[in-house]
PyMOL CGO cylinders between C-alpha atoms (Angstrom):
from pymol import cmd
from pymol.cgo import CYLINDER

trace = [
    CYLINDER, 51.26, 118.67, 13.64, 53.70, 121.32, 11.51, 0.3, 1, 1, 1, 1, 1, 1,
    CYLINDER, 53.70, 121.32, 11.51, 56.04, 118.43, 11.20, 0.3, 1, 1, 1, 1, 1, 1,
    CYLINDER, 56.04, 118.43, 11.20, 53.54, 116.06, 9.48, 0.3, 1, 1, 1, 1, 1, 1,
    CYLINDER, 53.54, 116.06, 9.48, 52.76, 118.62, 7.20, 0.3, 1, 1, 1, 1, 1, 1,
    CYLINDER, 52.76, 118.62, 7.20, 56.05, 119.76, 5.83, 0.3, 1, 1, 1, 1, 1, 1,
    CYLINDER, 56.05, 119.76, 5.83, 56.53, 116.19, 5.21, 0.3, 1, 1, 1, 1, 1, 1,
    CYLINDER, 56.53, 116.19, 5.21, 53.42, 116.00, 3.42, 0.3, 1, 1, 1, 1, 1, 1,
    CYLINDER, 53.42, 116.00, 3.42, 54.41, 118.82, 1.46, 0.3, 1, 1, 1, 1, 1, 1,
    CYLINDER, 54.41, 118.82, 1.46, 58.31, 117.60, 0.93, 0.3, 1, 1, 1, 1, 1, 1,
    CYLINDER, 58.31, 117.60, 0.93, 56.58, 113.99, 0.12, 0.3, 1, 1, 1, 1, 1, 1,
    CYLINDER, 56.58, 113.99, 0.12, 54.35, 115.67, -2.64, 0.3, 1, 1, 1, 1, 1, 1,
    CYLINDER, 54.35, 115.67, -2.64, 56.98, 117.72, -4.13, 0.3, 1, 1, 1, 1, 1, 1,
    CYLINDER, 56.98, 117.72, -4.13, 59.21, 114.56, -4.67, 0.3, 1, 1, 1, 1, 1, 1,
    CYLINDER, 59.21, 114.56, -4.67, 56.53, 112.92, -6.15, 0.3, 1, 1, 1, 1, 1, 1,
    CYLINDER, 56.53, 112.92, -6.15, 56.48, 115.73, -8.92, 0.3, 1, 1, 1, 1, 1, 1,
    CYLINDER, 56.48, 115.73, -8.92, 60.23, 115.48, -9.18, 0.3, 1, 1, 1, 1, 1, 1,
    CYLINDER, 60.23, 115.48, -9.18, 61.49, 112.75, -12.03, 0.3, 1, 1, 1, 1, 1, 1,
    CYLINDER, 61.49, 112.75, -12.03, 65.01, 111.97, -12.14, 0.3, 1, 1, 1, 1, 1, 1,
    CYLINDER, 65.01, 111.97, -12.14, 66.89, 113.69, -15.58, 0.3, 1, 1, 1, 1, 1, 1,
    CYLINDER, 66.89, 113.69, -15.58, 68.16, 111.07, -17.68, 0.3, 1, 1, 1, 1, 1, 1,
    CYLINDER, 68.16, 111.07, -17.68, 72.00, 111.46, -18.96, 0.3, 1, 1, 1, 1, 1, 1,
    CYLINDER, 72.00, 111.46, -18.96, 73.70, 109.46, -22.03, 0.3, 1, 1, 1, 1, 1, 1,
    CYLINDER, 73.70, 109.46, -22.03, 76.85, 110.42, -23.98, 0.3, 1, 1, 1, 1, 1, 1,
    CYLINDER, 76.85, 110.42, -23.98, 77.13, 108.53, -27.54, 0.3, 1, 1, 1, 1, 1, 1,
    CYLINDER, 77.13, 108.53, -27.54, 80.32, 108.82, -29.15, 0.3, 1, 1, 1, 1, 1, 1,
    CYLINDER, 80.32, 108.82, -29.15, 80.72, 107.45, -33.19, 0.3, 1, 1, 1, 1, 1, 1,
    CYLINDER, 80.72, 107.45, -33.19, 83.75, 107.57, -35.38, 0.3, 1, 1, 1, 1, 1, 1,
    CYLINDER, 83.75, 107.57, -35.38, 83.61, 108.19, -39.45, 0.3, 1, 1, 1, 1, 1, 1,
    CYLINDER, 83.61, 108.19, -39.45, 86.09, 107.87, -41.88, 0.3, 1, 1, 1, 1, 1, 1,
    CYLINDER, 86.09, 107.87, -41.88, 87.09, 110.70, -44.08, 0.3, 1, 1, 1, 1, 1, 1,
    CYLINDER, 87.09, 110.70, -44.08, 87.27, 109.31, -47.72, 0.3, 1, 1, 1, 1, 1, 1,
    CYLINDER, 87.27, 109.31, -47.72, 90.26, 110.49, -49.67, 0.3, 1, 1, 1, 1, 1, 1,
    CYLINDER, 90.26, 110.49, -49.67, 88.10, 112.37, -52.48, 0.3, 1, 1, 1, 1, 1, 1,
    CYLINDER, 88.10, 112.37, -52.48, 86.03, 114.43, -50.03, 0.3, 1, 1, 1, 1, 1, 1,
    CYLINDER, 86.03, 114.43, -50.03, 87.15, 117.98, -50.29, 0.3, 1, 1, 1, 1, 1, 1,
    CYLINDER, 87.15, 117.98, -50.29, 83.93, 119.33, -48.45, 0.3, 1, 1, 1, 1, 1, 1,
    CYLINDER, 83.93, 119.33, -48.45, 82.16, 118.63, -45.09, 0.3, 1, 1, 1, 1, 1, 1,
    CYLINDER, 82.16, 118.63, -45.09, 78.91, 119.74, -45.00, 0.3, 1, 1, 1, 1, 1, 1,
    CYLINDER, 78.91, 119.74, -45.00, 76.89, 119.73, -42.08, 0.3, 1, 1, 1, 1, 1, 1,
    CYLINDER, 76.89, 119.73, -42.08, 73.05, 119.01, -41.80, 0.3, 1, 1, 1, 1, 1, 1,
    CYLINDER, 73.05, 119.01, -41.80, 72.33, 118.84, -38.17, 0.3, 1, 1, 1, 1, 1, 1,
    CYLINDER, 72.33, 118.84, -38.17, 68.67, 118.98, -36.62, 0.3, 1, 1, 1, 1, 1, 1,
    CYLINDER, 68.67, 118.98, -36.62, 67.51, 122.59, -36.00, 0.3, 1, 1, 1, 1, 1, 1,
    CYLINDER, 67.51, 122.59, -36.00, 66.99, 121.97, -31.73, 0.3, 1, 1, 1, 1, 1, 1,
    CYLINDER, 66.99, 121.97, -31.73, 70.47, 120.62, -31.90, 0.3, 1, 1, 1, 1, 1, 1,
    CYLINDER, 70.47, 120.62, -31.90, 73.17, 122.76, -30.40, 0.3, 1, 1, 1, 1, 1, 1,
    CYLINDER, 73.17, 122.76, -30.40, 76.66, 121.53, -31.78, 0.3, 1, 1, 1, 1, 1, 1,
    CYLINDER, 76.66, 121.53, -31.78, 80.10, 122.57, -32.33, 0.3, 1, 1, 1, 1, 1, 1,
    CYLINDER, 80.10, 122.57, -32.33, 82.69, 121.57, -34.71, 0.3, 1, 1, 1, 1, 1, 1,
    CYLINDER, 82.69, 121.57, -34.71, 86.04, 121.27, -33.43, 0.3, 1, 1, 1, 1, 1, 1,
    CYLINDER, 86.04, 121.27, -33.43, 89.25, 120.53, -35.32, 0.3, 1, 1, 1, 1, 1, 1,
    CYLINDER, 89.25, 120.53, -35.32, 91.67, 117.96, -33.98, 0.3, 1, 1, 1, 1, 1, 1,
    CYLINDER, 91.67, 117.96, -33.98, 94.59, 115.78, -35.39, 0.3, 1, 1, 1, 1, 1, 1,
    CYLINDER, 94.59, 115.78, -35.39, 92.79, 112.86, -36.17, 0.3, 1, 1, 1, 1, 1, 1,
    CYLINDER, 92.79, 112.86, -36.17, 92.30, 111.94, -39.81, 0.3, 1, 1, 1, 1, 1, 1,
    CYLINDER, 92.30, 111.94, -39.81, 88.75, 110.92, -38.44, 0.3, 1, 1, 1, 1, 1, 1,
    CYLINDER, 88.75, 110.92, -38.44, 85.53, 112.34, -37.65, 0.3, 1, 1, 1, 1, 1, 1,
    CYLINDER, 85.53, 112.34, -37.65, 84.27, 111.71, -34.20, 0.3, 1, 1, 1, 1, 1, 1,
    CYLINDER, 84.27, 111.71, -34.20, 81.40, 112.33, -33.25, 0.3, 1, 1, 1, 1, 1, 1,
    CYLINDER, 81.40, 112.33, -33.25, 80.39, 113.25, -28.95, 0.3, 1, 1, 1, 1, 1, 1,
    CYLINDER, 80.39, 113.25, -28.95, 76.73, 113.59, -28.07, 0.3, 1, 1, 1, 1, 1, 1,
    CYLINDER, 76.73, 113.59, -28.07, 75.19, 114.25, -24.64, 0.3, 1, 1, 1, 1, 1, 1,
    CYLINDER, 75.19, 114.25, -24.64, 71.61, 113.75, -24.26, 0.3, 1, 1, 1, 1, 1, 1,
    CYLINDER, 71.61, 113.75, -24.26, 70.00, 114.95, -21.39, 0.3, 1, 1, 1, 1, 1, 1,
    CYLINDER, 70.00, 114.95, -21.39, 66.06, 114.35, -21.26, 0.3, 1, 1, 1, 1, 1, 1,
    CYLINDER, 66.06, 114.35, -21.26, 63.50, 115.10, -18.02, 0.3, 1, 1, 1, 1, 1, 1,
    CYLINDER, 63.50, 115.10, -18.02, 59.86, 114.34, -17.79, 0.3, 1, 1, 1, 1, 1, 1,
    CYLINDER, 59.86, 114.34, -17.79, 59.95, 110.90, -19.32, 0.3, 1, 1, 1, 1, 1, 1,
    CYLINDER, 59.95, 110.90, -19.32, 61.02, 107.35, -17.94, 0.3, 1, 1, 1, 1, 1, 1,
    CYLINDER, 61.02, 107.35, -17.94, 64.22, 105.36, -18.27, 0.3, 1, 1, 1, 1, 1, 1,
    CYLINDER, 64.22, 105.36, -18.27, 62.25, 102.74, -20.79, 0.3, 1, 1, 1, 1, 1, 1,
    CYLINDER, 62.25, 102.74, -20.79, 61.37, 105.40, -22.94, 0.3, 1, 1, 1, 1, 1, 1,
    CYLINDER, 61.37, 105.40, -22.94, 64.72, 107.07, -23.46, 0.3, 1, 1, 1, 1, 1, 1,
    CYLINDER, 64.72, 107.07, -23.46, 66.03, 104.13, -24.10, 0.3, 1, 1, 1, 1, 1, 1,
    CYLINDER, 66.03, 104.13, -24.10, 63.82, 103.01, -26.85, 0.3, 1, 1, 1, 1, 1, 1,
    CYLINDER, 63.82, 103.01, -26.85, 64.79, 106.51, -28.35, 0.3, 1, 1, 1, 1, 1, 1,
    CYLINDER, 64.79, 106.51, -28.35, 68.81, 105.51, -27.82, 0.3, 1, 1, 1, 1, 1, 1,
    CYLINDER, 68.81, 105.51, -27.82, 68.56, 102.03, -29.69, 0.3, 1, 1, 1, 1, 1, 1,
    CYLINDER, 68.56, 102.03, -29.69, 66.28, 103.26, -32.29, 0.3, 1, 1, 1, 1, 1, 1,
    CYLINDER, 66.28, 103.26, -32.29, 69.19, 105.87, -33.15, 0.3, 1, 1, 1, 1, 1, 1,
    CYLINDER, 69.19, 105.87, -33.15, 66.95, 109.16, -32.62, 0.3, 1, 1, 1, 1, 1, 1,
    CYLINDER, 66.95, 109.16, -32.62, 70.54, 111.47, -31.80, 0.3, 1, 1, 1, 1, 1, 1,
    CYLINDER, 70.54, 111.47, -31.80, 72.98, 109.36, -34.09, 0.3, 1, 1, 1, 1, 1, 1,
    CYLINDER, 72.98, 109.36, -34.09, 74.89, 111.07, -36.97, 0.3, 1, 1, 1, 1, 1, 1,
    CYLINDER, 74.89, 111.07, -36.97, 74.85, 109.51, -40.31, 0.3, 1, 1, 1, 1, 1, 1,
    CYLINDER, 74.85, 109.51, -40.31, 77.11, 110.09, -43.59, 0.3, 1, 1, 1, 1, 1, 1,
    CYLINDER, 77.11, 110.09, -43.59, 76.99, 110.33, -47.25, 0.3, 1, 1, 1, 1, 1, 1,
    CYLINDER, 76.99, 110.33, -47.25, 79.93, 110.97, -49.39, 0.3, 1, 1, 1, 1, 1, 1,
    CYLINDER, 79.93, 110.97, -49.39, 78.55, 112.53, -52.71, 0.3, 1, 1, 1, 1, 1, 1,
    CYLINDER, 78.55, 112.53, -52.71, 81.38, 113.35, -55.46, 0.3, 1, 1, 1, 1, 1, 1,
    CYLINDER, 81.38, 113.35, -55.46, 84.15, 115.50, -53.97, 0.3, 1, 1, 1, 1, 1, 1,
    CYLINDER, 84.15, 115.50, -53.97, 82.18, 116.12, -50.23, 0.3, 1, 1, 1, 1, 1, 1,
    CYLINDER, 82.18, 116.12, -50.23, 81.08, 114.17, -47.15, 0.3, 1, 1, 1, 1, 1, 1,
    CYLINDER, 81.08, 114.17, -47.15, 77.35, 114.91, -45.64, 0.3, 1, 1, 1, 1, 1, 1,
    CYLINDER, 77.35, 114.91, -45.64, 77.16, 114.75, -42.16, 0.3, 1, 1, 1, 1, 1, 1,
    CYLINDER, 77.16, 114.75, -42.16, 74.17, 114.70, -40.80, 0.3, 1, 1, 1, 1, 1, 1,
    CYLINDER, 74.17, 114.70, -40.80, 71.46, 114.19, -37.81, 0.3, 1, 1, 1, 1, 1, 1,
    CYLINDER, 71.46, 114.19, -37.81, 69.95, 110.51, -38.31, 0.3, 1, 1, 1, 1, 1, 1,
    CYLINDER, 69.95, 110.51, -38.31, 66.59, 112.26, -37.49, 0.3, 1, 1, 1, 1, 1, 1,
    CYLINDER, 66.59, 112.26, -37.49, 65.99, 115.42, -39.40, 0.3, 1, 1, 1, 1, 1, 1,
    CYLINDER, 65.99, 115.42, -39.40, 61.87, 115.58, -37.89, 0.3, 1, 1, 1, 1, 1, 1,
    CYLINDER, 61.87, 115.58, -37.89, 62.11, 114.65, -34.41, 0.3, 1, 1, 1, 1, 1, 1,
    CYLINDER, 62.11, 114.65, -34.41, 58.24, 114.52, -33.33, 0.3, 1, 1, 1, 1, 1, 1,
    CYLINDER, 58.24, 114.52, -33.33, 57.62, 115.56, -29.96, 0.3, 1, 1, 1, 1, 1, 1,
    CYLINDER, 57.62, 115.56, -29.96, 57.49, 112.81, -27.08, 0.3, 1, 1, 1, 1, 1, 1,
    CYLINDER, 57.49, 112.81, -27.08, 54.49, 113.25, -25.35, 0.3, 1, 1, 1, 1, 1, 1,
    CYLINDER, 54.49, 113.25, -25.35, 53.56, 110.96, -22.14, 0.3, 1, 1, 1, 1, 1, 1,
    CYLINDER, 53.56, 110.96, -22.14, 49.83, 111.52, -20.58, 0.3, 1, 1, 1, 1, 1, 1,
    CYLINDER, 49.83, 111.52, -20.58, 49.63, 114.78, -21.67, 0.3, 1, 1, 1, 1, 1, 1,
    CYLINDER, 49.63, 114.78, -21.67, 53.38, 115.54, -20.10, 0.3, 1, 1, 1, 1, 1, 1,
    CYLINDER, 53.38, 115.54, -20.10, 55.50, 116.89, -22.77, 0.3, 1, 1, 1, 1, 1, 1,
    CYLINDER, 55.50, 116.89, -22.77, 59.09, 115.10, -22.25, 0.3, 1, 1, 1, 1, 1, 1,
    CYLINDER, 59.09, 115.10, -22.25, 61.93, 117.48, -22.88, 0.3, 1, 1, 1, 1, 1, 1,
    CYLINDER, 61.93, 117.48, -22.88, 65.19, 117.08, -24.63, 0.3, 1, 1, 1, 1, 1, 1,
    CYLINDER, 65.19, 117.08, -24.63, 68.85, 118.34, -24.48, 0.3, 1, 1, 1, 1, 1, 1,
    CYLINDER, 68.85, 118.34, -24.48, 71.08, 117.49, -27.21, 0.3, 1, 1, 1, 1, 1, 1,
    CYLINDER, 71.08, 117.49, -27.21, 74.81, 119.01, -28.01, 0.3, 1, 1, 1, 1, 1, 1,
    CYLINDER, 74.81, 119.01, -28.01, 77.18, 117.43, -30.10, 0.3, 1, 1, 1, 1, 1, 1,
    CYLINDER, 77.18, 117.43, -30.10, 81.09, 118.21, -30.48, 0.3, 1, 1, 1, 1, 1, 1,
    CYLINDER, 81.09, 118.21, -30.48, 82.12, 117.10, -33.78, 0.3, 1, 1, 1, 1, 1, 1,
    CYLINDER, 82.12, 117.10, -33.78, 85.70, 116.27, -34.47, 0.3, 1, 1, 1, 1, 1, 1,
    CYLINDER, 85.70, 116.27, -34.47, 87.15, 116.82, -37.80, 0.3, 1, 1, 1, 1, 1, 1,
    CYLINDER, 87.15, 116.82, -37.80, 90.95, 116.76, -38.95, 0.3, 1, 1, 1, 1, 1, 1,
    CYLINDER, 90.95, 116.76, -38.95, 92.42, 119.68, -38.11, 0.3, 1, 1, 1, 1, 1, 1,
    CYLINDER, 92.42, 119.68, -38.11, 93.59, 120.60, -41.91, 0.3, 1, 1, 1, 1, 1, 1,
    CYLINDER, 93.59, 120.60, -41.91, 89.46, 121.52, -42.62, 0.3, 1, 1, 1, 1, 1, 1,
    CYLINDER, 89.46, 121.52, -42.62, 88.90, 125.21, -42.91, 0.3, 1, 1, 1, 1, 1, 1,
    CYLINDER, 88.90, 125.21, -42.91, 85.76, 126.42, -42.21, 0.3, 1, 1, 1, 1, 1, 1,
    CYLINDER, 85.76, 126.42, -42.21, 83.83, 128.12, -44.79, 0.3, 1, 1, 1, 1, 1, 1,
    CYLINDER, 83.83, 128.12, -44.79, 80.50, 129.26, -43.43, 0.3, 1, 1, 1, 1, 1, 1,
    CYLINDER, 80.50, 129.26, -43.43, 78.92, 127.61, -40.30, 0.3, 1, 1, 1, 1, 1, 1,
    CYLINDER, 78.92, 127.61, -40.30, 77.73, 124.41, -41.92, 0.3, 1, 1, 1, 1, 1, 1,
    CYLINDER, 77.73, 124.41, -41.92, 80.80, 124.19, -44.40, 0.3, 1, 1, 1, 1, 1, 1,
    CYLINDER, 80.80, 124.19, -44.40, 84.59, 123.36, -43.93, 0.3, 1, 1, 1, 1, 1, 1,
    CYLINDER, 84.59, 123.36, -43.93, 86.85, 122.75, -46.84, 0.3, 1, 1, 1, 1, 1, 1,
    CYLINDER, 86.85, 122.75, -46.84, 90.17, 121.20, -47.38, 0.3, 1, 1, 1, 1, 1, 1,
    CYLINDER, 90.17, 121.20, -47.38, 92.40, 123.36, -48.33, 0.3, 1, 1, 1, 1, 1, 1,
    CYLINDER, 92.40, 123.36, -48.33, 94.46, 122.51, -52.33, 0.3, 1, 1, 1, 1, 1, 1,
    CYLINDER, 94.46, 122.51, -52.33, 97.55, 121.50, -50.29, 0.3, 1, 1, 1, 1, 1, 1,
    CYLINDER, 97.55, 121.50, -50.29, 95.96, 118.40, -48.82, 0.3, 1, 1, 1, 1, 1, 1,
    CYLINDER, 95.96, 118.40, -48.82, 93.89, 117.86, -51.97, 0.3, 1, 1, 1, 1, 1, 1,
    CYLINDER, 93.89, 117.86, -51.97, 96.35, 117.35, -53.92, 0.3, 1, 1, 1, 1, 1, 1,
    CYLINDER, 96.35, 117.35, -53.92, 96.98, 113.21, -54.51, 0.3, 1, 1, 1, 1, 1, 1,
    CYLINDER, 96.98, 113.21, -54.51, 99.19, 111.31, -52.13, 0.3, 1, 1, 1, 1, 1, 1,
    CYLINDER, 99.19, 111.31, -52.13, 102.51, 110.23, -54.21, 0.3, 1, 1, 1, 1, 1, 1,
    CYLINDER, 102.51, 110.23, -54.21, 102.13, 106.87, -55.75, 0.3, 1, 1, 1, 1, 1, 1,
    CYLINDER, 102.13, 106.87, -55.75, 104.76, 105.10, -53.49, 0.3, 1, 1, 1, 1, 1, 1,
    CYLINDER, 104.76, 105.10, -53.49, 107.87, 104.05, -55.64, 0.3, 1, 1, 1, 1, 1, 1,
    CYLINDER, 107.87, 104.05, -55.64, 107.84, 100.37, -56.93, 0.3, 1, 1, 1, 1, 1, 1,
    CYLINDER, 107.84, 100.37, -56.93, 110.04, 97.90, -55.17, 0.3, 1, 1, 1, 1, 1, 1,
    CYLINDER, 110.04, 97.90, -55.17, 113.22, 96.72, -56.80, 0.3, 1, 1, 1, 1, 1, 1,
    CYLINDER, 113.22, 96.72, -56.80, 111.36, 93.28, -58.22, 0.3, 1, 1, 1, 1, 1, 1,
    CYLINDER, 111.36, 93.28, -58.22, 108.41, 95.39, -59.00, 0.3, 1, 1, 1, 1, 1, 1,
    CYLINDER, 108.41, 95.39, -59.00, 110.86, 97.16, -61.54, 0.3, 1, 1, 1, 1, 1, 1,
    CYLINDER, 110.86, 97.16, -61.54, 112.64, 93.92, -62.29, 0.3, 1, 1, 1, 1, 1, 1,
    CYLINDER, 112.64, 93.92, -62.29, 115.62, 95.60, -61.16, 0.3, 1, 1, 1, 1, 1, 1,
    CYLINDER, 115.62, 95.60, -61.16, 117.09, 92.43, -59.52, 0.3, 1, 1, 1, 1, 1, 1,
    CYLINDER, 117.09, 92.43, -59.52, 120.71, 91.58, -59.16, 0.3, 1, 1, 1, 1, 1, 1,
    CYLINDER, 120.71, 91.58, -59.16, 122.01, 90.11, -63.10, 0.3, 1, 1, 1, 1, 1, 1,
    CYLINDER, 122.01, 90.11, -63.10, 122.51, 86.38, -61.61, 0.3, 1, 1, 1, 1, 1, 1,
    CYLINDER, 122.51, 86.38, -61.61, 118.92, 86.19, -60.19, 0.3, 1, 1, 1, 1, 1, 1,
    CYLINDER, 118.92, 86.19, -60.19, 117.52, 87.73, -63.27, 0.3, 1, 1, 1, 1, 1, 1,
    CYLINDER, 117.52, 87.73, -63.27, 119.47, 85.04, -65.42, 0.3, 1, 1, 1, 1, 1, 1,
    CYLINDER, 119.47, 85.04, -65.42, 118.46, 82.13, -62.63, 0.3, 1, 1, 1, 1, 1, 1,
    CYLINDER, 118.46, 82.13, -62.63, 114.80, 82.96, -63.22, 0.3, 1, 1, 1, 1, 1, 1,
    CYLINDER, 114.80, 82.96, -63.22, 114.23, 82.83, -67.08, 0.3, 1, 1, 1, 1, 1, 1,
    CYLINDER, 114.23, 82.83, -67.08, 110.69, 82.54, -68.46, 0.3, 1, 1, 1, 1, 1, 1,
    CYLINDER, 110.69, 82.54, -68.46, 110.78, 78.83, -70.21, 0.3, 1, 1, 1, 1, 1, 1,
    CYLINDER, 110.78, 78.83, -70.21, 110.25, 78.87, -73.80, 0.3, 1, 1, 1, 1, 1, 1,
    CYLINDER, 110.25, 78.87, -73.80, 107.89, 75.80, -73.20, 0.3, 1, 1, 1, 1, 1, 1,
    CYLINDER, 107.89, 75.80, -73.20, 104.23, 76.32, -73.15, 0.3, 1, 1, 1, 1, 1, 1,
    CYLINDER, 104.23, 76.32, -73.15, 103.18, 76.25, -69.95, 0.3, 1, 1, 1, 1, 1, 1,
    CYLINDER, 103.18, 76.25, -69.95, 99.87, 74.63, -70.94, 0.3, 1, 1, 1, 1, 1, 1,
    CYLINDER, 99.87, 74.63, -70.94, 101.87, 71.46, -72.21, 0.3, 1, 1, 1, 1, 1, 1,
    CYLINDER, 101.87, 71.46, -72.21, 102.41, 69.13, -69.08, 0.3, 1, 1, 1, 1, 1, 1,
    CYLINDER, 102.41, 69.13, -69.08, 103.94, 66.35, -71.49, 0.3, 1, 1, 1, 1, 1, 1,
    CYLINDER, 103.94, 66.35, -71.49, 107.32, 68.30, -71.43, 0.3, 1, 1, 1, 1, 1, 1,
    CYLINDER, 107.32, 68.30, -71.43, 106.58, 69.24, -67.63, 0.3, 1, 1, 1, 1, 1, 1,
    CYLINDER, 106.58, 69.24, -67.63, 109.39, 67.16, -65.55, 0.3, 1, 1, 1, 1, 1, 1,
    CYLINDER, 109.39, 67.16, -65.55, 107.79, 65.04, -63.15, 0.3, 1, 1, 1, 1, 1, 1,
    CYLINDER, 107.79, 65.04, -63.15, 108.04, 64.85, -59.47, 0.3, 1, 1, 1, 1, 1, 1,
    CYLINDER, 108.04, 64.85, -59.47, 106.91, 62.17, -56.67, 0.3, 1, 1, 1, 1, 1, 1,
    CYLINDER, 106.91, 62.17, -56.67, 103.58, 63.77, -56.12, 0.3, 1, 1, 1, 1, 1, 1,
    CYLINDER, 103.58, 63.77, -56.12, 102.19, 63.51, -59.58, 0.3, 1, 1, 1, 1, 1, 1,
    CYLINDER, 102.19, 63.51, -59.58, 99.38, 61.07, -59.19, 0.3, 1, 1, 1, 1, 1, 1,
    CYLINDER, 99.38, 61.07, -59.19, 100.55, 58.44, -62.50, 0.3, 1, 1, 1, 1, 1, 1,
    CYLINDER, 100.55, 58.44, -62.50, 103.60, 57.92, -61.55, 0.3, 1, 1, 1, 1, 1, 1,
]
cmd.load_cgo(trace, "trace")
């Protein structure tokens, strides 16, 4: 008889127990050239950390861990992008921020499900951190990229023969009466 009830009790205690649901969501953004600033706007229950690497992209790693609700409902909440990152470049910075700034509260039957979220975001490694939601770029990297130099032809610096081989005709162009003709001119 002790035996039936421990696994009455074990059986009841399982039945309590649901399975905590795991998904890590990784998401690349590009840096554009004019953005000086990274500013971070990340949902207050978020924990996150900002880590600089050698990419020239930012990458974005989030593990969500939730308990107390089903597999079809964190789904749902995966494809309709409830722990994605989103940007917006404004003048001379790049916004990155939590795709859901007001994450309501998933209730099922009265059970409160509950959520885990940290994010490691990668930024290049030449961002210096400013206060805990800023990083900067430093003026060295600021500065413009040097125009690459033009090619020789680019120039017209070409060898004297080729230069003389290729003059401009004096004819106008628009004028196909003085235009020679070849075999796959349609009149003749």
């Amino acid at each position: 008889m002790r035996i039936g009830w421990i696994i009455i009790g074990l059986l009841l205690l399982g039945s309590q127990a649901q399975a905590q649901l795991k998904k890590t969501l990784h998401k690349v953004f590009e840096v554009p050239e004019t953005a000086n600033l990274l500013v971070f706007n990340i949902y207050e229950g978020d924990s996150y950390d900002v880590i600089p690497w050698a990419g020239n992209t930012i990458m974005t790693e989030t593990q969500v861990e939730m308990s107390k609700a089903s597999r079809g409902v964190f789904d749902f909440f995966l494809e309709e992008g409830r722990y994605d990152f989103i940007t917006a470049p404004q003048s001379d910075s790049l916004i990155i921020s939590s795709k859901d700034l007001l994450r309501r509260v998933i209730k099922l039957e009265d059970v409160e499900a509950e959520e885990k979220v940290h994010s490691r975001i990668f930024i290049p490694d030449y961002f210096v951190q400013q206060s805990t939601t800023v990083w900067e770029k430093p003026e060295a990297h600021q500065e413009q990229q040097p125009q690459r130099k033009k090619l020789n032809r680019e120039k017209m610096d070409v060898d004297k023969q080729l230069h003389e081989a290729v003059q401009p005709s004096p004819a106008d162009s628009t004028n196909t009466s003085t235009a020679p003709r070849t075999q796959n001119d349609d009149n003749g």
